[in-house]
Each structure stands twice: as structure tokens, then as C-alpha cells.
C-alpha positions in Angstrom: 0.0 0.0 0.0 1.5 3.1 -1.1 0.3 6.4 0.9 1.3 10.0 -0.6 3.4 7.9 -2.6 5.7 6.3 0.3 5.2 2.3 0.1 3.6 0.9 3.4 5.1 -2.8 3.9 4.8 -5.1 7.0 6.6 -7.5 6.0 11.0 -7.4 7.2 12.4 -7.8 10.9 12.9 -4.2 9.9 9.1 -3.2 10.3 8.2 -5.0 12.8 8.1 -2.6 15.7 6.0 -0.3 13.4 3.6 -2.5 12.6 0.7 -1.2 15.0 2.1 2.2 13.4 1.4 0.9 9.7 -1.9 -0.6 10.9 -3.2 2.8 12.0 -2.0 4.7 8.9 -3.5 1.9 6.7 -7.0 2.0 8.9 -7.3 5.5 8.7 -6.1 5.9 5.4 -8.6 3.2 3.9 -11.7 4.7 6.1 -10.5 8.2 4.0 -11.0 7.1 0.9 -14.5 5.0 1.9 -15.9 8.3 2.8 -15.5 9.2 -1.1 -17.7 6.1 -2.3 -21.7 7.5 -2.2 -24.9 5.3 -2.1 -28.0 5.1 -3.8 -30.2 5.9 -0.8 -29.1 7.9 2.7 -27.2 5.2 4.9 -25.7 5.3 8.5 -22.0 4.0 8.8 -19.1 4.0 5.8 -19.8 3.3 2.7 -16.9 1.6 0.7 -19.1 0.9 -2.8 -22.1 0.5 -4.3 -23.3 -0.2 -7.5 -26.7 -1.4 -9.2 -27.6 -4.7 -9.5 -31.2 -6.6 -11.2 -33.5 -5.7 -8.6 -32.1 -3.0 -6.5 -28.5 -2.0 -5.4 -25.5 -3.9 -4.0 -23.7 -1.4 -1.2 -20.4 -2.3 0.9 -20.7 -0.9 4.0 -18.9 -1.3 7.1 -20.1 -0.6 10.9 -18.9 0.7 13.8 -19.5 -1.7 16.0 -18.4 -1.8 19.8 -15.0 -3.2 18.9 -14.1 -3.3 15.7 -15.1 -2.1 12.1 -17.2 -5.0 10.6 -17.8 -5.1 6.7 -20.9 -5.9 5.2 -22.9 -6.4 2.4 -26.3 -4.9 2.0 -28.8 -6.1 -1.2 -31.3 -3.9 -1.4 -34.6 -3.6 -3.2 -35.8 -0.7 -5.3 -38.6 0.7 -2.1 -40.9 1.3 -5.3 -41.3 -2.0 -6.1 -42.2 -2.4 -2.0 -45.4 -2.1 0.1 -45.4 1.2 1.5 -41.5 2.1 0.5 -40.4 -0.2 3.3 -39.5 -3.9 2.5 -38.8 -6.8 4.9 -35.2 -7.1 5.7 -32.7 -10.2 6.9 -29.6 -10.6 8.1 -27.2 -13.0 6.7 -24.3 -15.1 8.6 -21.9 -17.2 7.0 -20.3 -20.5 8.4 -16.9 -21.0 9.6 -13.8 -20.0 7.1 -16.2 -18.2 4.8 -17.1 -15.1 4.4 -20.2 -12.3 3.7 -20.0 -12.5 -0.4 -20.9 -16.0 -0.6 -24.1 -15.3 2.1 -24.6 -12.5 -0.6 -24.5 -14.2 -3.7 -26.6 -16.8 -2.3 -29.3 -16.7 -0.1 -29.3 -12.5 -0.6 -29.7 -13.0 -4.2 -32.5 -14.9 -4.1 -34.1 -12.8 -1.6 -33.7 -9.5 -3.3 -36.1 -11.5 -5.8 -38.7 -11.0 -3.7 -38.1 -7.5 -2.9 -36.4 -8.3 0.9 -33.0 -6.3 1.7 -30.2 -8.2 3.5 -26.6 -7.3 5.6 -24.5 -10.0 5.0 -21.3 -9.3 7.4 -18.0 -10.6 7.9 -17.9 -12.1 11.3 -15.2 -11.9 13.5 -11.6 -13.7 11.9 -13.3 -14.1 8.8 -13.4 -12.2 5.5 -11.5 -8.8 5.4 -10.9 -9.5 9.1 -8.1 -10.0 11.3 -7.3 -12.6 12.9 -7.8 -16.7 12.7 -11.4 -18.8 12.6 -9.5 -20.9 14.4 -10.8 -19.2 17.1 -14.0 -20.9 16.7 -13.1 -24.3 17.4 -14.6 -26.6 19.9 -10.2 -27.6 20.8 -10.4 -24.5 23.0 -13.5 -23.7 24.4 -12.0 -21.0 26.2 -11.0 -19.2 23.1 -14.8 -20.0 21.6 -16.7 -18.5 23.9 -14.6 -15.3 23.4 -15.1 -15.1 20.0 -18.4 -16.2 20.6 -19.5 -13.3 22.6 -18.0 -10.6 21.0 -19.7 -12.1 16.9 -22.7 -12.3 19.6 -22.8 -8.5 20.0 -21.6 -7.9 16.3 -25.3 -9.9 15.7 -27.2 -7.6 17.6 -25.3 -4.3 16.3 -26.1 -5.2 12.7 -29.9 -5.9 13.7 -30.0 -2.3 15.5 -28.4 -0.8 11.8 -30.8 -2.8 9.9 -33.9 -1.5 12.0 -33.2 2.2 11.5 -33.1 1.8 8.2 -35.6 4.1 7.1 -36.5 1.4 3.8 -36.7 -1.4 6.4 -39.8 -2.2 8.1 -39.2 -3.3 11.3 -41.9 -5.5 11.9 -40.4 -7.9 9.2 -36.6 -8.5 10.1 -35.4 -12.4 10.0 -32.5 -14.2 10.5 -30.4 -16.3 8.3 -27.6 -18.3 9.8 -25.3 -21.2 7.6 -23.3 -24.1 9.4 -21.1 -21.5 12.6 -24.2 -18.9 11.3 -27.1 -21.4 11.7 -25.6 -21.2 15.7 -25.3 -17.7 16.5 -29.0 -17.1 14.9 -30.9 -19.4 17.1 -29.2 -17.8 20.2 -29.5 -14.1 19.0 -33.1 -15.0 17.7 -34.4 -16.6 20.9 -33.7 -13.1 23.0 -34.6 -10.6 20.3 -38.3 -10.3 19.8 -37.0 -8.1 16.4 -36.8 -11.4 14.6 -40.1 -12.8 13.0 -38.9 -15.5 11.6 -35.8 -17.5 11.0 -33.4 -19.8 8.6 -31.2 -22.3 9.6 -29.0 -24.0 6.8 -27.1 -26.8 7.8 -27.9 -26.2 11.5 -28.3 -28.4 14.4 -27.3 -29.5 17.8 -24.0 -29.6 19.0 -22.1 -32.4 18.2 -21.9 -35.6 21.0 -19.3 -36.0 22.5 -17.4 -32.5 22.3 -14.6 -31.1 24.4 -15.9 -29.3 27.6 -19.5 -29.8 26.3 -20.7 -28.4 29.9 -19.0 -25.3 29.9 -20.2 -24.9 25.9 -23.6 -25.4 26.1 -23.8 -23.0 29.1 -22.7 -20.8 26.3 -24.7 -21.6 23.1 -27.2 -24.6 23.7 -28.9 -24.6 20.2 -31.5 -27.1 22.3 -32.0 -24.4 25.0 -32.5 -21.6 23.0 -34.3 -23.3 20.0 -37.4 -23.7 22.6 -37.5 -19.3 23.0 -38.4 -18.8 19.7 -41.9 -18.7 21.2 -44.2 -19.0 18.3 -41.7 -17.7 15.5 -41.4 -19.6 12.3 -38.4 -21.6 11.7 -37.4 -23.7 8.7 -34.3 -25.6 8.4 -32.7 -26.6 5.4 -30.4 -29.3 5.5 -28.3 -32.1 3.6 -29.1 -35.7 4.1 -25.6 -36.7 3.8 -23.6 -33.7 5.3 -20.4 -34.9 7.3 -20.0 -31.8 9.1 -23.4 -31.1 10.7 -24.9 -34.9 10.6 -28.8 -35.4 9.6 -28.7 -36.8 13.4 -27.9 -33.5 15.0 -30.7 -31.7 12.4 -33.3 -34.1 13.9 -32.3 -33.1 17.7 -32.6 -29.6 16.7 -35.5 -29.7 14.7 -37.7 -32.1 17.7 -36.8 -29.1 20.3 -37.9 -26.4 18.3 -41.9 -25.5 18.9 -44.2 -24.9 16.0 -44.1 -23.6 13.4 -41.6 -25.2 12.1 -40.4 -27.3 9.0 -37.4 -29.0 7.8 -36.7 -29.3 4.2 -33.7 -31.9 3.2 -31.4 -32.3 0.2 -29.7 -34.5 -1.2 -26.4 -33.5 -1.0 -23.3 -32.1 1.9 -23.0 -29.1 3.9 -23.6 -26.3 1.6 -27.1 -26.1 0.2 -28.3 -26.1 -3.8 -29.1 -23.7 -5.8 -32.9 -25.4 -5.4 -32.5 -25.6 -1.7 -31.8 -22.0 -1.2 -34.3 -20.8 -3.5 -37.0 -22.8 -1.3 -35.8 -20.7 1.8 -36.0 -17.6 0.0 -39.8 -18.1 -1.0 -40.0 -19.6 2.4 -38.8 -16.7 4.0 -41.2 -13.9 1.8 -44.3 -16.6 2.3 -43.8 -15.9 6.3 -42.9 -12.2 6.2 -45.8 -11.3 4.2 -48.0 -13.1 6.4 -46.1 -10.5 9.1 -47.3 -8.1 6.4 -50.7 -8.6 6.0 -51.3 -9.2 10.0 -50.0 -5.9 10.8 -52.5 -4.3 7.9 -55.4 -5.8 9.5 -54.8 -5.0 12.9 
């Protein structure tokens, strides 16, 4: 990275004292030049890009969160082509070693179909981030529930930015969580009457047997907090042979979860079809218009 023309490298025993130093200029520098990028519609936070896309516009956006700076992707609709000029809105978490553009050009594609806007964000060690996913692994539970916590609050930030969104309508915000996602949207779900409804792909219980399963389910029971969604609609979409979330753990998940609810299974691994995501995505619209038309009628 070059700034005023003098070339910013980290790498050489050299540079090593300065590289907190290079980190701020680079941080600062970068958060400069976002400033320049301008959006479609008025947003909160930086925007880094934006440009149009079928449907409505893609914007890069990162928010200040309590920590750190977290990048995210927001699909949203034309509000024309919505109910009132506010559509439904979701937010998006990926799984473990992958990242906010693939929850994006997935499952946010084929929501922005139906007119519904979605954040997609980098959680923490992932993406544009620093650090390792490492971090999540059940081998150091200690470590997990750190990480844990702190993408925890990161959830609920990027819920508060989506609800003051003046295109969003509040009464229609769901979740969406894949695989390491499919976890942290039960628990933020379960406390956070926000969420109408949510999407689990390739979720489910904990695995048996894990390391210090006492201290992690004190953390992040999926069971435990499955049973709060009190009412809310939940579908889960999962693969009948997936190695890294088994159909077994789907079926504990799924039996402690209260109506509504449905499972719809695949025939394939850990990530879903195109098919499989694009049954979500009408799933999804189906239960927030129903949000929709309730709140018209009362």
C-alpha cells in the first residue's frame, strides 16, 4: 500500500516494531478514501461501494461496532417496487472460514427477488478481518466463547443498523444463519423479539461427545435456545448426507424447536443447492408477508 506515494510494507524484521504504526495509517487511510464512495439511498455508517444490481443495489458498508469495524454487504430492493416504500429485511451469517460474499451471492440474491434487503457481514476472523477462525473451534473452548461473545454483539449491532433503516420495516426483520451462522442465529433469535422469523441452513445441535460440552452449552445450547423462539417460524434446510453437521444432529434440533416449524432436506453435503436456497427464499417472503398482512389488518 502506497500512501502519498511512500510504500507501506509489514513485512522485514525491519518493520516489525512499526507495525501497530502501519496498521493505523493503513485504517485510517482506507476509512479516508471510503468516505468518497456515495450510495444510492441515505445510509448510517461508511460506505466503501455501491453499484446497481437486477433488482435494486449492492452497497459495501462497514459498521462501527463496539470493537471493531465490521464489513458488510447490504442487497437492497428498489422501495418502489415495496409495500409502502419499506421492505422486509434479513440478516445474513456465513459459516466458519467463509465469508459475507458467498451469504450474498446466495441466499441474498435470491431474496432481493422478492423485494427483501439483506446485511451480510463478515464475522469476527473471517473475510476482510483479522485474525484466525481458528478461534471458533470446539479444541479451546475457552477461546470459543470469546469469539463467541464478541460475533454475539456484532449480531445484535447489525440488527440495530438494519432497524433504523428508514427502507426497512421493522416489523419484518429475520435471520439467516449457515453451518457456525445457523448457531449464533438461534441464540441471538431466541432473546430478540425483532426477529419474525428465521433460517437455519445446515444447522443443528451440538455435536456428542465434544470437548468441555458443559461449559459450551452453558454458552450456546442450540437445544435451549431453539425452545424461546416462542411462536416464531423456523425452517431448516439441511443435507441428508452432510459430514460436518450430521442429519442426526438436524433431527435433535429440529424435535426441540416449537411450532411452526419445518425441515426441508437435500440430497447433498454441507452447503445447500441452488434449489435448496431458493426454497428458503420463498419460504422466507411466504412468512414475512403473512407479518405483512397481519399488521395491515390490525
Amino acid at each position: 500500500m502506497c500512501v502519498n506515494g511512500i510504500s507501506l510494507q509489514e513485512e522485514g524484521p525491519q518493520l516489525t516494531r512499526l507495525g501497530p504504526f502501519i496498521a493505523f495509517i493503513r485504517h485510517t487511510y482506507s476509512a479516508h478514501l471510503m468516505k468518497k464512495a456515495k450510495s444510492p439511498i441515505e445510509l448510517p455508517g461508511v460506505v466503501t461501494a455501491s453499484r446497481d444490481v437486477p433488482g435494486g443495489y449492492r452497497i459495501n458498508i462497514e459498521l462501527e461496532a463496539e470493537r471493531e469495524h465490521v464489513p458488510g454487504i447490504l442487497l437492497v430492493p428498489d422501495r418502489s417496487t415495496c409495500p409502502d416504500n419499506r421492505c422486509a429485511a434479513a440478516l445474513l451469517l456465513h459459516g466458519v472460514t467463509s465469508r459475507k460474499e458467498r451469504m450474498a451471492e446466495g441466499i441474498g440474491r435470491a431474496l432481493l427477488a422478492y423485494n427483501i434487503a439483506t446485511l451480510s457481514i463478515d464475522l469476527p476472523m473471517h473475510g476482510a478481518r483479522n485474525g484466525s477462525a481458528e478461534q471458533f473451534s470446539l479444541r479451546n473452548p475457552l477461546q470459543l466463547i470469546g469469539a463467541w461473545r464478541l460475533a454475539l454483539s456484532e449480531v445484535r449491532h447489525s440488527l440495530d443498523y438494519l432497524s433504523n433503516l428508514a427502507s426497512v420495516d421493522t416489523q419484518r426483520l429475520a435471520l439467516v444463519g449457515y453451518s457456525l451462522g445457523a448457531y449464533l442465529a438461534i441464540v441471538a433469535a431466541a432473546d430478540d423479539a425483532r426477529v419474525r422469523a428465521v433460517v437455519l441452513a445446515s444447522g443443528g445441535d451440538l455435536p456428542e461427545a465434544i470437548p468441555f460440552e458443559t461449559i459450551v452449552r452453558a454458552a450456546a445450547d442450540p437445544l435451549r435456545f431453539v425452545r424461546k423462539l416462542a411462536g416464531r417460524p423456523l425452517l431448516m434446510v439441511n443435507g441428508r448426507y452432510d459430514r460436518t453437521i450430521k442429519a442426526e444432529q438436524a433431527e435433535r434440533l429440529y424435535n426441540a424447536a416449537g411450532d411452526p416449524k419445518q425441515i426441508h432436506w437435500y440430497h447433498g453435503g454441507h452447503w445447500p443447492p441452488q434449489p435448496a436456497i431458493d426454497f428458503g427464499a420463498e419460504w422466507l417472503a411466504g412468512r414475512l408477508g403473512e407479518v405483512w398482512r397481519s399488521t395491515r389488518e390490525a
